[in-house]
C-alpha positions as CSV (number, residue, x, y, z in Angstrom):
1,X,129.0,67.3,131.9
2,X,129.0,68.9,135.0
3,X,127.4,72.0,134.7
4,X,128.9,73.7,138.1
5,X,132.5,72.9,137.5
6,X,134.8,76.1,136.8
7,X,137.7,75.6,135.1
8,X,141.7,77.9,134.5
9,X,140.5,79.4,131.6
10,X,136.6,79.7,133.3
11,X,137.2,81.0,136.5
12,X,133.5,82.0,136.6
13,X,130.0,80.5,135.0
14,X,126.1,81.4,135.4
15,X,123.2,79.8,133.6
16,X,120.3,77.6,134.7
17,X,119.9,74.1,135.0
18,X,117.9,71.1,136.6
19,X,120.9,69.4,138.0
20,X,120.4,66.2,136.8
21,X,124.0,65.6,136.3
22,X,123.8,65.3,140.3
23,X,121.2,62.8,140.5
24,X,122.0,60.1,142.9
25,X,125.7,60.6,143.1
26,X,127.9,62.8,145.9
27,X,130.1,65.2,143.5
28,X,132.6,67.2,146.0
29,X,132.8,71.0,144.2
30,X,136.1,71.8,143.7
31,X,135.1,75.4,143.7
32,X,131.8,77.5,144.7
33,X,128.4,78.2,144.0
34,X,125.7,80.5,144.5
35,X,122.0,78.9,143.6
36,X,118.5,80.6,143.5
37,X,115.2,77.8,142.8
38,X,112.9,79.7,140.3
39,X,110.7,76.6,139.7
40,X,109.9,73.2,140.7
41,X,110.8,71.4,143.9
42,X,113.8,69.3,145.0
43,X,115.2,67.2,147.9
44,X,118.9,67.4,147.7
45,X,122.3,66.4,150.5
46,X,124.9,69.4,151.0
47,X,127.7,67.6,153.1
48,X,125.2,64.3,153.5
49,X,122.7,67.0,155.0
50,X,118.8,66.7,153.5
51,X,117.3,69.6,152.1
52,X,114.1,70.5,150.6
53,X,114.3,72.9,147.9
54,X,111.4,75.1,146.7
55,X,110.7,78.3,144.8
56,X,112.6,81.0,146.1
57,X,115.6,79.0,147.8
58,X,119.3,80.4,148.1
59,X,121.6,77.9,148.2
60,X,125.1,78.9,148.7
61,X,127.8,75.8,148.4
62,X,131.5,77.2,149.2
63,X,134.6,75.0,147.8
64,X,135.0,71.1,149.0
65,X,130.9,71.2,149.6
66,X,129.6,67.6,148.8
67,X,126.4,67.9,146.3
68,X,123.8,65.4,145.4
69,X,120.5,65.4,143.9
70,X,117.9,63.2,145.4
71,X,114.7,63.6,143.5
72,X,113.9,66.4,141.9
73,X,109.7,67.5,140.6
74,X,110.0,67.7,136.4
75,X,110.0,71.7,136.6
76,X,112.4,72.0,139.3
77,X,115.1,74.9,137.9
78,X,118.0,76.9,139.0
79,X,119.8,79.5,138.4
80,X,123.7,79.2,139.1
81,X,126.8,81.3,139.5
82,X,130.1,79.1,139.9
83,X,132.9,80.9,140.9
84,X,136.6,79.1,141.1
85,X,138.5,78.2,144.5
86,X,140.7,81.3,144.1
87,X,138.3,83.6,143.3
88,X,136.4,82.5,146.8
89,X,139.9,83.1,148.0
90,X,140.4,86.5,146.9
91,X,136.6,87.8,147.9
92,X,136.6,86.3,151.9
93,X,140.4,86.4,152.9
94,X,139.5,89.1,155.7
95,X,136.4,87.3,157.0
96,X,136.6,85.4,160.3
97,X,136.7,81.7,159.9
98,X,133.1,81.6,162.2
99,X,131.8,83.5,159.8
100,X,132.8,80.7,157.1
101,X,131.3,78.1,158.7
102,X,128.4,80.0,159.6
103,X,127.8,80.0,156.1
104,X,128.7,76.2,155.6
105,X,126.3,75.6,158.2
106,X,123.2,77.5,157.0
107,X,123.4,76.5,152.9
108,X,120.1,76.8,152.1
109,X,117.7,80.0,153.0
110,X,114.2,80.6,151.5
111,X,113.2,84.1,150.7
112,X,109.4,85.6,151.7
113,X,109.9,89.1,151.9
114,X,109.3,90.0,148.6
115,X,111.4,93.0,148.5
116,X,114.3,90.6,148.6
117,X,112.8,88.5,145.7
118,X,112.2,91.8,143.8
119,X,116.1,92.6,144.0
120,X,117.3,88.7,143.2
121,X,114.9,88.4,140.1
């Protein structure tokens, strides 16, 4: 079961998981998703782009991303928020459409300061 997928009646979700349901397969998210690494290392392709995933890691994947999971260390973990297509919709319809694929573009972002970490965890 695909642990990111929102639904009609589940317009939002949040738990943790090791995304092995995205093992060596491209899944194109239908809505979004806001992940944060707390264990573990993984390589993984947003939109057939490698990235290496470590402690610490924000990954934000916006609606129609495509998601796979490469290989992944036995502890890798995440934490997950999905949030539906309409919701997205509701939250950025006054931000620029640079802005969106500024986002797109820059997925992944790995936290050192640790007042940041502090205020995530």
């Amino acid at each position: 079961m695909n642990p990111l997928l929102t639904t009609k009646a589940e317009i939002f979700r949040s738990g943790s998981d090791n995304l092995v349901f995205y093992h060596n397969r491209l899944v194109k998210l239908t809505n979004g998703v806001l992940l944060f690494c707390s264990g573990g290392e993984a390589e993984i392709t947003i939109d057939l782009e490698k990235h290496h995933i470590i402690p610490n890691t924000n990954i934000m994947l916006l609606p129609g991303s495509i998601l796979s999971l490469r290989s992944a260390s036995p502890d890798f973990r995440i934490h997950y928020f999905a949030y539906s297509d309409e919701m997205f919709k509701a939250a950025c319809f006054r931000l620029d459409p640079p802005f969106i694929h500024f986002l797109k573009e820059n997925a992944c972002y790995t936290h050192t300061e640790k007042e940041a970490l502090r205020s995530i965890t």
